[in-house]
BAVEXKE-540331 format. One line per 3 residues: for each residue y, z, x of C-alpha. Coordinates in pm, 1 decimal, padded with zeros to 6 digits. Example, Ala and Ser with C-alpha at 12.3 -4.5 7.8 and 13.67 -1.06 7.14 Angstrom:
-00450.0/00780.0/01230.0  -00106.0/00714.0/01367.0
***
This chain:
02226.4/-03003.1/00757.7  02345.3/-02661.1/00948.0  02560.0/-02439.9/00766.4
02781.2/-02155.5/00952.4  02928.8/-01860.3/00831.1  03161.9/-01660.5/01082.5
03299.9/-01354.4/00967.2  03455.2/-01038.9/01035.6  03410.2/-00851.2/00700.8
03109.9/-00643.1/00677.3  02942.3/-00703.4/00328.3  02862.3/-00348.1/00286.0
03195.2/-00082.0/00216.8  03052.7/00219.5/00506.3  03305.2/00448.3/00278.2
03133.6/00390.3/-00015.8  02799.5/00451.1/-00010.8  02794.1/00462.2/-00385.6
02860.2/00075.6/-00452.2  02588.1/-00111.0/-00373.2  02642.4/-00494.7/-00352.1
02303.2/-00724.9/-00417.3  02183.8/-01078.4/-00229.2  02377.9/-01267.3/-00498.3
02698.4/-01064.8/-00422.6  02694.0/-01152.6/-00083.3  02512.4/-01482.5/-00133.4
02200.8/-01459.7/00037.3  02374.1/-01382.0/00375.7  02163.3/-01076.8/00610.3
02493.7/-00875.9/00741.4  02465.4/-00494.4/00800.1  02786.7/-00330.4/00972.2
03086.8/-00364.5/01051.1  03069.8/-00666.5/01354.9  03260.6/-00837.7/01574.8
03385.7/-01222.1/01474.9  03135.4/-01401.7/01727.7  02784.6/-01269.9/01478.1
02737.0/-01576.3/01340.5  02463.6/-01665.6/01028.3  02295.7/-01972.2/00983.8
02209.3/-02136.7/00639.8  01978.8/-02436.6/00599.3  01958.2/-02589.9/00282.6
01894.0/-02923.8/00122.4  02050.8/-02803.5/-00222.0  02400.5/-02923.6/-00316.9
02660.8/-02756.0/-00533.1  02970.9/-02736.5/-00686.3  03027.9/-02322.6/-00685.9
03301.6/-02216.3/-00450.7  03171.1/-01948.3/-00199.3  03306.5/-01584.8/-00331.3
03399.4/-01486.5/00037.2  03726.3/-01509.4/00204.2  03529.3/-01776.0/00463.6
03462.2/-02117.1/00258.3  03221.6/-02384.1/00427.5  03328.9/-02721.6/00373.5
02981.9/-02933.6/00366.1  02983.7/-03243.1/00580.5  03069.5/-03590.3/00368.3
03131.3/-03342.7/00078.5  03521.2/-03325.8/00175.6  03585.2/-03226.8/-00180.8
03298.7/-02991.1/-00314.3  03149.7/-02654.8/-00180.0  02827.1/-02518.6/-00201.5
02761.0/-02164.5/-00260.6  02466.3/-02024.9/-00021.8  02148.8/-01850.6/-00204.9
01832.6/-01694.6/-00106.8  01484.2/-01841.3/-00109.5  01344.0/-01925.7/-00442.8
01147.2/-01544.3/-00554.0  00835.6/-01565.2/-00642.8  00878.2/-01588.4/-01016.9
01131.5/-01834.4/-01111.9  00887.4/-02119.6/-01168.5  00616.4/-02178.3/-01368.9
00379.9/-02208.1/-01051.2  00036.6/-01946.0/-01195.7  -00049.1/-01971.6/-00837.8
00208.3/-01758.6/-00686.6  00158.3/-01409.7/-00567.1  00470.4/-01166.4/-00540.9
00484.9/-01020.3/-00226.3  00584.8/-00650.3/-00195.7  00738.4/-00451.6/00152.5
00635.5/-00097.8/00197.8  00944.8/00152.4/00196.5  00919.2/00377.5/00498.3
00673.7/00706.4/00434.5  00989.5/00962.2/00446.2  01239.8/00743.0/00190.7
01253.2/01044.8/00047.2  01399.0/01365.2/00219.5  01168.5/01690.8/00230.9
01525.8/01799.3/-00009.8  01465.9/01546.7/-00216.6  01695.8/01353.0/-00163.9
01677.4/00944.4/-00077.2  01671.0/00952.7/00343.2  01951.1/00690.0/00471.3
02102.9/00551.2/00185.5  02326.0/00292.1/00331.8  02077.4/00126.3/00585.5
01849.9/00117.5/00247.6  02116.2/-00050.0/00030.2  02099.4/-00288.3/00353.1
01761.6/-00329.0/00394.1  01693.7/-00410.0/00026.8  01958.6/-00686.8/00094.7
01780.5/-00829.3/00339.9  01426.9/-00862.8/00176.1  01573.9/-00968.9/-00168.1
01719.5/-01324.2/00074.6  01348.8/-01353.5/00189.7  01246.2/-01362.9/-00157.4
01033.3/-01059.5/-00171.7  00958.4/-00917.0/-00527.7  00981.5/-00593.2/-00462.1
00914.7/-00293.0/-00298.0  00651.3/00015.2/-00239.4  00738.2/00352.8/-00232.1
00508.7/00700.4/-00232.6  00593.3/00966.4/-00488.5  00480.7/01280.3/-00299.8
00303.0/01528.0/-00500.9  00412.3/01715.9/-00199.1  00799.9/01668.8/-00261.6
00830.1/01601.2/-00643.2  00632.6/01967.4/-00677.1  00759.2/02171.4/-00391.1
00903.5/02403.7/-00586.9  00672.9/02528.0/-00819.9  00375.9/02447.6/-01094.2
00539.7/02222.7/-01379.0  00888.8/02200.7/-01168.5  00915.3/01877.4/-01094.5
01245.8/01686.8/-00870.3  01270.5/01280.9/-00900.9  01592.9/01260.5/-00834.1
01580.8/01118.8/-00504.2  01340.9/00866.4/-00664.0  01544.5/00788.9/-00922.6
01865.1/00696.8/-00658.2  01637.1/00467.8/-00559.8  01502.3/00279.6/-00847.4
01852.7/00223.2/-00948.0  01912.9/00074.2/-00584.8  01615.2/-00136.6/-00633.8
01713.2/-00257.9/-00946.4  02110.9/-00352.9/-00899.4  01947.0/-00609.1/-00579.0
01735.4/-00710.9/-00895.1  01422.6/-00637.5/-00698.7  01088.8/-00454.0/-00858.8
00964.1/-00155.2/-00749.3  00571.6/-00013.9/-00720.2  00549.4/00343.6/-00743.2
00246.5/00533.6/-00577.4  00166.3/00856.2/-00715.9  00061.0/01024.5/-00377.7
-00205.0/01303.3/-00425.6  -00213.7/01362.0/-00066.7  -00075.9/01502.8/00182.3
00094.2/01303.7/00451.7  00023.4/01299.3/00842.0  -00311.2/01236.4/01002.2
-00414.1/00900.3/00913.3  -00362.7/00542.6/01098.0  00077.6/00497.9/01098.0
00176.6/00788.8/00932.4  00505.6/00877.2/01113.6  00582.4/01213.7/00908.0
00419.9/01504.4/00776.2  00449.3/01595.9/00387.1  00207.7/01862.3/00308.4
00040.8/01946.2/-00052.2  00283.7/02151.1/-00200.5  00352.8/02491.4/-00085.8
00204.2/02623.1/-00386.6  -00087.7/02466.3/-00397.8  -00130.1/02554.7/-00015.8
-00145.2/02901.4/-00141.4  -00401.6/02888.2/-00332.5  -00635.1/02641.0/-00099.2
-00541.7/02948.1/00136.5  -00715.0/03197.2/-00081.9  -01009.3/02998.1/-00172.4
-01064.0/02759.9/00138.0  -01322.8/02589.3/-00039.6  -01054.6/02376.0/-00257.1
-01049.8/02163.3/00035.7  -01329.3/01925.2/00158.5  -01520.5/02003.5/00425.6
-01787.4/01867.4/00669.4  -02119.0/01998.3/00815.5  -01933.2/02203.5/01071.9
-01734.9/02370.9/00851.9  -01400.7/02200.1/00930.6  -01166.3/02167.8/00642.7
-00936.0/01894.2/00564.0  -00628.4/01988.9/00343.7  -00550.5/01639.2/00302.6
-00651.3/01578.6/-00059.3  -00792.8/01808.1/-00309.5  -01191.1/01821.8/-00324.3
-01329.2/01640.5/-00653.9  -01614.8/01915.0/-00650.0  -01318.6/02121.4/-00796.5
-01253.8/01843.9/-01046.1  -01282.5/02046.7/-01365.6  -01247.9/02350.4/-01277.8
-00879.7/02609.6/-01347.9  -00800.3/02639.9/-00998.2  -00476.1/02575.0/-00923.2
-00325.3/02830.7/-01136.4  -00456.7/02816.9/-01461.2  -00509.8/02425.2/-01450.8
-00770.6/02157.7/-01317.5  -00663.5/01898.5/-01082.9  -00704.2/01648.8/-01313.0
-00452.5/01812.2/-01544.0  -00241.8/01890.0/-01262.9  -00232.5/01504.2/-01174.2
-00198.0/01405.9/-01518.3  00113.9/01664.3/-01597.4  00249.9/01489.4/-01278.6
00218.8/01147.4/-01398.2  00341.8/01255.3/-01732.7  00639.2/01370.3/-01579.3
00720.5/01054.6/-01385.7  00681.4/00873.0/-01705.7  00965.5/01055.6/-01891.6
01195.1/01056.3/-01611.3  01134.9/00688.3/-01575.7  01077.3/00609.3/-01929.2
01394.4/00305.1/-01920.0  01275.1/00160.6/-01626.8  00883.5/00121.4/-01701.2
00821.7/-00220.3/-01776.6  01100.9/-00334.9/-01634.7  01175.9/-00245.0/-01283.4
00874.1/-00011.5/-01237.5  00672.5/-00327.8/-01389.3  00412.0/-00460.2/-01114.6
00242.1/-00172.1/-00992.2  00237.5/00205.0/-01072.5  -00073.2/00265.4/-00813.4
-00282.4/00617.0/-00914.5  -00354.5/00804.5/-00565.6  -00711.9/00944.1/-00577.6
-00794.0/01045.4/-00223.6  -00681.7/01045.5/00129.7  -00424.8/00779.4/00211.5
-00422.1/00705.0/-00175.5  -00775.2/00551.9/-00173.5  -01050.1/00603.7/-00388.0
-01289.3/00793.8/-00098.7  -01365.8/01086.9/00128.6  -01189.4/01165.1/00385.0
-01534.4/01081.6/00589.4  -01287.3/00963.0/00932.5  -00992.9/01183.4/00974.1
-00788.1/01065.0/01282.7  -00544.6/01297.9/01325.3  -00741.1/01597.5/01395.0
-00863.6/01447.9/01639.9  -01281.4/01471.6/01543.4  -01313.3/01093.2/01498.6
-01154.8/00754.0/01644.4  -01272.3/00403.5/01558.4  -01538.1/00307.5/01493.7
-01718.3/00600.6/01485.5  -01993.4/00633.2/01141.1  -01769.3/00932.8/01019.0
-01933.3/01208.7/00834.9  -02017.6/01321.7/00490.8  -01789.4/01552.8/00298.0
-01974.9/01762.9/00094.3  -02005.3/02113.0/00197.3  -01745.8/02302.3/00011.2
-01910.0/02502.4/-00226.3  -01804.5/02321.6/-00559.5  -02011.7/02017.2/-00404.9
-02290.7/02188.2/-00297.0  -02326.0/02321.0/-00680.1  -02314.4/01973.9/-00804.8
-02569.6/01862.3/-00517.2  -02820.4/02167.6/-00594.0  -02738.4/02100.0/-01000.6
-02836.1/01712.3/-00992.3  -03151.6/01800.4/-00768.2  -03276.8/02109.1/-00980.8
-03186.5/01826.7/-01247.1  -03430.9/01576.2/-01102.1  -03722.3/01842.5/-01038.4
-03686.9/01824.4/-00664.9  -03484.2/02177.5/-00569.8  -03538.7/02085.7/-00241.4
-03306.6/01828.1/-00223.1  -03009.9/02007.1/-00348.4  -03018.3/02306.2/-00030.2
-02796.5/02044.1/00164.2  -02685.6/01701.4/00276.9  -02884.4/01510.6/00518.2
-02919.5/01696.3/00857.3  -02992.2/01370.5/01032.8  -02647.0/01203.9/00974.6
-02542.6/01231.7/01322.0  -02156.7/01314.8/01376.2  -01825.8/01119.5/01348.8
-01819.4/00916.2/01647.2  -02189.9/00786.8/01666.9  -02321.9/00452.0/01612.9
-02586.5/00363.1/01317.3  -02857.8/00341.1/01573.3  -02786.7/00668.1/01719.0
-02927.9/00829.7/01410.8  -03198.4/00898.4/01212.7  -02986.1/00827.9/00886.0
-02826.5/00543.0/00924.9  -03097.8/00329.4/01183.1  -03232.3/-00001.1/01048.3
-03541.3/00195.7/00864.0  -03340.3/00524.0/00816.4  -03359.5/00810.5/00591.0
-03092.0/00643.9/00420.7  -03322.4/00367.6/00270.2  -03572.2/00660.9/00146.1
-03668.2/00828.1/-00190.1  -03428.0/01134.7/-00006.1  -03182.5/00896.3/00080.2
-03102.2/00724.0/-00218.0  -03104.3/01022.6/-00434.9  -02821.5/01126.2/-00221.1
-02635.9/00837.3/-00164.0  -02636.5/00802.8/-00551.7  -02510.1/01161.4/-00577.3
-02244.6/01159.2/-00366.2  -02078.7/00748.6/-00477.6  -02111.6/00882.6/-00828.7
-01913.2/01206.2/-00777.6  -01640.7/00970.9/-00616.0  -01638.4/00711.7/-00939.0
-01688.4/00956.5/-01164.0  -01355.5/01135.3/-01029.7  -01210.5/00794.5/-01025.8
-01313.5/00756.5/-01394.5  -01134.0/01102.9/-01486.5  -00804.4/00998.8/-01327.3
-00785.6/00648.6/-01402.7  -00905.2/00756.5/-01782.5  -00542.8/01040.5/-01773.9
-00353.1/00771.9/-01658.8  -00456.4/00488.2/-01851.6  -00351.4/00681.9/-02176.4
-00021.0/00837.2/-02032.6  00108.5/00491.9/-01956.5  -00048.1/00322.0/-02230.6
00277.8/00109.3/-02406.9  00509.4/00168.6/-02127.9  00508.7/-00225.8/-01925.4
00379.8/-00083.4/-01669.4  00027.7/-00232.5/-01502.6  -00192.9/00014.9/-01337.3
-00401.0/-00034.0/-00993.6  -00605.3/00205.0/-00748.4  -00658.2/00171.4/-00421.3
-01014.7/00105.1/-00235.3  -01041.4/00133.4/00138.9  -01124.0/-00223.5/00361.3
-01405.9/00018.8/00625.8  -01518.7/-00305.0/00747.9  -01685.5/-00149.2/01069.4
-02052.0/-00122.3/01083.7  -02053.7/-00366.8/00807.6  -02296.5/-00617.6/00934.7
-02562.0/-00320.6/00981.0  -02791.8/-00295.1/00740.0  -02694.2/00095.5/00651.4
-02340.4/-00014.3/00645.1  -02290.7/00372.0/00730.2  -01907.0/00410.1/00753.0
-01898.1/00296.6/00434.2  -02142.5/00515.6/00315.4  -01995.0/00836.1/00444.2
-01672.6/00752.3/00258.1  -01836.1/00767.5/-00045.3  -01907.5/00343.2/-00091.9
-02301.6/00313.1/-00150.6  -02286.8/-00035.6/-00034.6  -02620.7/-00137.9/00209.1
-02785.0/-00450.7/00257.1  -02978.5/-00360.1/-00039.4  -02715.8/-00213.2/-00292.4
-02353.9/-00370.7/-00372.0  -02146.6/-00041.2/-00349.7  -01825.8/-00198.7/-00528.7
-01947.1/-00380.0/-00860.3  -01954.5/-00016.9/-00972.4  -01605.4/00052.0/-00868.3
-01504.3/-00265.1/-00968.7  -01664.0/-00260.6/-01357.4  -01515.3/00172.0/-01364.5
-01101.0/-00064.6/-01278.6  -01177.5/-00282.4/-01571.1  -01286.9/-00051.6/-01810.8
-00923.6/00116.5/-01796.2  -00771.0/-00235.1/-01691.6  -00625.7/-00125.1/-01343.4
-00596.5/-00396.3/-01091.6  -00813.2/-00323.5/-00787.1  -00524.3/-00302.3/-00490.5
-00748.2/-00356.2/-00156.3  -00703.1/-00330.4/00262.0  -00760.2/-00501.6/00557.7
-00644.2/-00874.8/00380.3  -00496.1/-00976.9/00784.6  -00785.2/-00921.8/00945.1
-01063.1/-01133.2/01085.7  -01395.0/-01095.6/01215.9  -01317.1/-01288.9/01524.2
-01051.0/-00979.0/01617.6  -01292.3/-00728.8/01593.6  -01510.6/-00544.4/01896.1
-01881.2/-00689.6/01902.8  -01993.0/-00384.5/01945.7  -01822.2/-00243.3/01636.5
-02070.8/-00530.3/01382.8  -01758.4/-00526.4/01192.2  -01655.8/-00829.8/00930.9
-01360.6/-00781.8/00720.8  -01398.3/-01129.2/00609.2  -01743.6/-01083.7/00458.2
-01587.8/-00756.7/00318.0  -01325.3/-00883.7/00142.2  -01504.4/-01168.8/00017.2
-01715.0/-00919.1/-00141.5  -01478.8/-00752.9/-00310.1  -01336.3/-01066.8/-00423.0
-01652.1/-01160.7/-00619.7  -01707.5/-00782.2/-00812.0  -01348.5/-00769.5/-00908.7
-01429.2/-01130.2/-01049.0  -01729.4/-01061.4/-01202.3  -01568.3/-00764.3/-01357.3
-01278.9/-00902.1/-01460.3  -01029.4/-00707.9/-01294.6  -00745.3/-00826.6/-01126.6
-00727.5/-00802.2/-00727.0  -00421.4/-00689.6/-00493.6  -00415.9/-00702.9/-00132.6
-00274.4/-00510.1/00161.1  -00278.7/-00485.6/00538.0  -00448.1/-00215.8/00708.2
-00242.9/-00227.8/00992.7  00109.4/-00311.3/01102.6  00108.6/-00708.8/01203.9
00412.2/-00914.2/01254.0  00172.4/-01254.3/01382.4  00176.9/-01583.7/01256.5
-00217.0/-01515.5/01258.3  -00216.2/-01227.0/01039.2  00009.1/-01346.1/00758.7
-00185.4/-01703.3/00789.6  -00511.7/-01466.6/00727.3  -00360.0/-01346.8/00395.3
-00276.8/-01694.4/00255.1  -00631.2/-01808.7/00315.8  -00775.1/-01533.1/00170.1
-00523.0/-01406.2/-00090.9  -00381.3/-01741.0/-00258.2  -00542.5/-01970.8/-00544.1
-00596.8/-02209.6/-00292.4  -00882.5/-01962.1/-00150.6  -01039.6/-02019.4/-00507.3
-00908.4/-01703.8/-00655.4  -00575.0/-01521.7/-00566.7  -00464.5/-01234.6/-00546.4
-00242.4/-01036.6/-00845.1  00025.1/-00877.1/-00570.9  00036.9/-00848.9/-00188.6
00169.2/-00524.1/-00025.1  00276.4/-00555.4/00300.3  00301.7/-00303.6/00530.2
00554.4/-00167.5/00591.2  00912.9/-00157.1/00649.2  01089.3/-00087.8/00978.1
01307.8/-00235.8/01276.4  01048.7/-00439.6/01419.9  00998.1/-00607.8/01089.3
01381.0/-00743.5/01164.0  01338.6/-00903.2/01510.4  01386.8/-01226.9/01533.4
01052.3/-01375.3/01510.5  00882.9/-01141.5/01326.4  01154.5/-01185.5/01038.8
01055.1/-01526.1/01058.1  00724.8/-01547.2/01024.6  00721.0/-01263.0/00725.3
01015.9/-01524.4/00570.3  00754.1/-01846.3/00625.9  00473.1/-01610.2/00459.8
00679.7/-01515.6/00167.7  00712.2/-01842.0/00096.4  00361.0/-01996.2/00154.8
00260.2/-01686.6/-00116.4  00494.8/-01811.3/-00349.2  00385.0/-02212.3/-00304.4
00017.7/-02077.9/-00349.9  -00052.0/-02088.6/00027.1  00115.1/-02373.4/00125.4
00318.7/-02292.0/00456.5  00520.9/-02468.1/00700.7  00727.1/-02328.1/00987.1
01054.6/-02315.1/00875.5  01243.5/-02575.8/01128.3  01498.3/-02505.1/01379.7
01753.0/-02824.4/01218.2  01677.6/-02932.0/00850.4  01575.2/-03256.0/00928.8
01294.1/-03192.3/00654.0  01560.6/-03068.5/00414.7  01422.3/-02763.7/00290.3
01510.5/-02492.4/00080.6  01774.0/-02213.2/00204.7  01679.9/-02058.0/00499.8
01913.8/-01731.7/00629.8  01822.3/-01640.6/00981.2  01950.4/-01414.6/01250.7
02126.1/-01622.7/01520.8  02077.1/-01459.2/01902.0  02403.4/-01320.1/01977.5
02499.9/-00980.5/02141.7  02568.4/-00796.6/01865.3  02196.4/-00836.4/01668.1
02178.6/-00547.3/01846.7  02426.1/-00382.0/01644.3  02285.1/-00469.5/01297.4
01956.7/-00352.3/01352.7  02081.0/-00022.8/01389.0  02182.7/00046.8/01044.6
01870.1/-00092.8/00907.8  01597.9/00147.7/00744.3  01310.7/00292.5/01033.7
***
């Protein structure tokens, strides 16, 4: 059956911004602003009731002449007892928090959390900015515009995943804003340049504090590591009522660029490298070159510790194009291995130190843990595997780079939250030898092995039937072992165009049947559960501007 809903009441009070009405309060129905009488909604649903719709509009059902049914969303992903569903989260936009700290566009927020709630979503994503919560100082510390939001989250009765965001932002694939390290921090990078990693060149990247610098007082009287732990401490107080219950899923640790576990070994927005260029090592401030020239004086070969390999070749070369990284390279040497195990276990061992802070800061709060591990599935069917070896991954033909990283998740029980779950080989540029398929897949089997749970993202915006069908046969049960949580990425206006909206309501659903999908139909014929669609009409136009971008 078709259900329609015409009205010319806006479910959303534009002079009160303060009152925040959730999906069940306007019963699953997607309106924004204030509209004219011809927007119409349409409601398909197989599921009969006797509620009377709480709107000034009733719908009289067909034969029922004498009983109403009350619209709803789709079923979430946890009201059954289905162990094969995966939650599905949405990215909130990179700047959902002001640079005042305050939460950016509350209204078209309230909206948009409105809308995904109706698709069934879980929950959402959001970054904490070291950057904003710090600004003002060491040990001063402003969540308030978080903490409009998690109460925003929670009255649509929605989850929330909190990142705590190390970096800075701006200069990676999709960021649209720039959030800096705080100014403070700045200062000091400023006087000692070498806080910073760096490349062969010489070039600095402020993005993410260098782990060389790890344990050492730098950043006014305290390490990084405490400095990342005080902040985490911080957000655990403020938060302390909502951990475990709607901060439950996900509080993801950043530790690197872009939040991932890695060097930042291809920056993009300075312009050195573009895809799919081998990137380059980062290990040339002077804290690393310590640690290189200790753990070669360590070994009895000073030699090895005067640099990194000079035959590495530059950001935009290709494996063959170097001496390194060729079939028979330097990299599968006595040399080469010494390094390569030098430089991955400087990344887990950071990964150990944060992952260790934050284990026992939220340690009886609810809250599950995950990090974050880059999908650099170019160059992966090389046998060097370079890109991934320049970002800190010693993974070769020879060598499984992420058992290690996998084991160092379990051993604080963090979930392992991976990329690139959309993409397949088939996408990719032949010249590129990339396989995101075979990557994944191994990742899959060492977070197995390990026992650590897995969680997916997508590397890249994607609003395709193709990419969300990817997911489900990689990321469900049905793929013989599922995912924990899928992030999707991210949040904007194109995300609410007609087809797009679509297809991410038809994937929400397959992830919460366990992979199952069918296109939702244009007439129920099939009677399925409660669809809520946009119908094409002239004013669309009109909600889609108060929704978050």
């Amino acid at each position: 059956m078709t259900l329609t809903l015409r009205s010319s009441t806006s479910f959303i009070n534009l002079k009160d911004t303060k009152s925040f009405k959730t999906a069940d309060e306007v019963v699953g129905s997607i309106c924004y602003a204030q509209i004219k009488p011809t927007f119409s909604l349409v409601a398909k649903s197989s599921v009969q009731a006797s509620h009377v719709l709480e709107h000034h509009s009733l719908i009289k059902v067909g034969s029922l002449a004498e009983k109403w049914e009350k619209l709803h969303p789709l079923s979430g992903p946890h009201d059954g007892s289905n162990s094969s569903k995966v939650p599905v989260f949405v990215m909130l936009p990179l700047d959902t928090v002001t640079h005042g700290g305050n939460l950016n566009k509350p209204r078209a927020m309230n909206a948009s959390l409105m809308a995904l709630k109706s698709a069934g979503v879980e929950g959402v994503m959001v970054d904490a900015w070291w950057g904003l919560v710090e600004k003002d100082g060491p040990l001063r510390y402003n969540w308030e515009g978080y903490a409009e939001l998690v109460q925003m989250v929670k009255h649509h009765g929605l989850k929330i995943q909190v990142v705590m965001s190390f970096h800075q932002c701006g200069g990676n694939v999709g960021d649209s804003c720039s959030i800096p390290l705080p100014p403070w921090v700045l200062e000091e990078i400023s006087k000692d340049p070498d806080l910073v990693y760096t490349d062969r060149s010489g070039r600095r990247n402020p993005e993410y504090i260098s782990l060389g610098c790890d344990s050492m007082p730098v950043l006014r009287g305290r390490t990084p590591i405490q400095v990342y732990s005080d902040f985490m401490r911080s957000f655990r107080d403020r938060f302390s009522d909502d951990l475990g219950d709607v901060i439950v899923q996900e509080v993801q640790v950043g530790m690197g660029p872009c939040g991932e576990l890695r060097y930042p070994s291809y920056p993009e927005g300075n312009g050195a490298w573009r895809f799919p260029g081998i990137g380059e090592f980062q290990c040339y401030d002077k804290y690393m070159r310590a640690s290189l020239k200790a753990s070669a004086e360590e070994l009895g070969n000073q030699a090895w510790g005067q640099d990194g390999p000079h035959d590495s070749g530059s950001y935009n070369q290709f494996p063959e194009d170097t001496e390194f990284f060729r079939r028979d390279g330097t990299w599968n040497s006595e040399y080469g291995q010494f390094f390569l195990e030098w430089y991955s276990d400087k990344l887990l061992q950071h990964g150990d130190n944060i992952l260790a802070a934050a284990e026992v800061i939220f340690k009886g709060t609810g809250a599950k843990l995950s990090g974050k591990v880059a999908g650099i599935h170019w160059h992966y069917r090389t046998r060097s595997h370079a890109a991934e070896l320049t970002a800190g991954y010693y993974n070769t033909r020879n060598h499984d780079g992420y058992q290690l990283i996998a084991q160092m998740f379990s051993k604080h029980g963090v979930a392992l939250n991976f990329t690139c779950m959309e993409m397949r080989d088939g996408e990719q540029p032949e010249n590129a030898n990339c396989s995101p398929e075979g990557l994944v897949h191994q990742v899959k089997m060492a977070t197995k092995a390990a026992g650590t749970e897995l969680a997916g993202e997508n590397a890249l915006e994607r609003y395709d039937q193709a990419a969300f069908g990817q997911v489900l046969a990689t990321g469900t049960a049905a793929a013989g072992s599922g995912l924990s949580a899928f992030t999707y990425l991210r949040l904007n206006k194109r995300l609410f165009e007609e087809d797009n909206w679509r297809h991410m309501v038809e994937f929400v659903k397959g992830m919460s049947e366990g992979g199952r999908i069918r296109r939702l139909p244009e007439s129920d014929t099939l009677r399925s559960d409660l669809y809520i669609g946009l119908v094409k009409d002239r004013s669309l136009r009109r909600t889609k501007e108060i929704l978050l971008v």
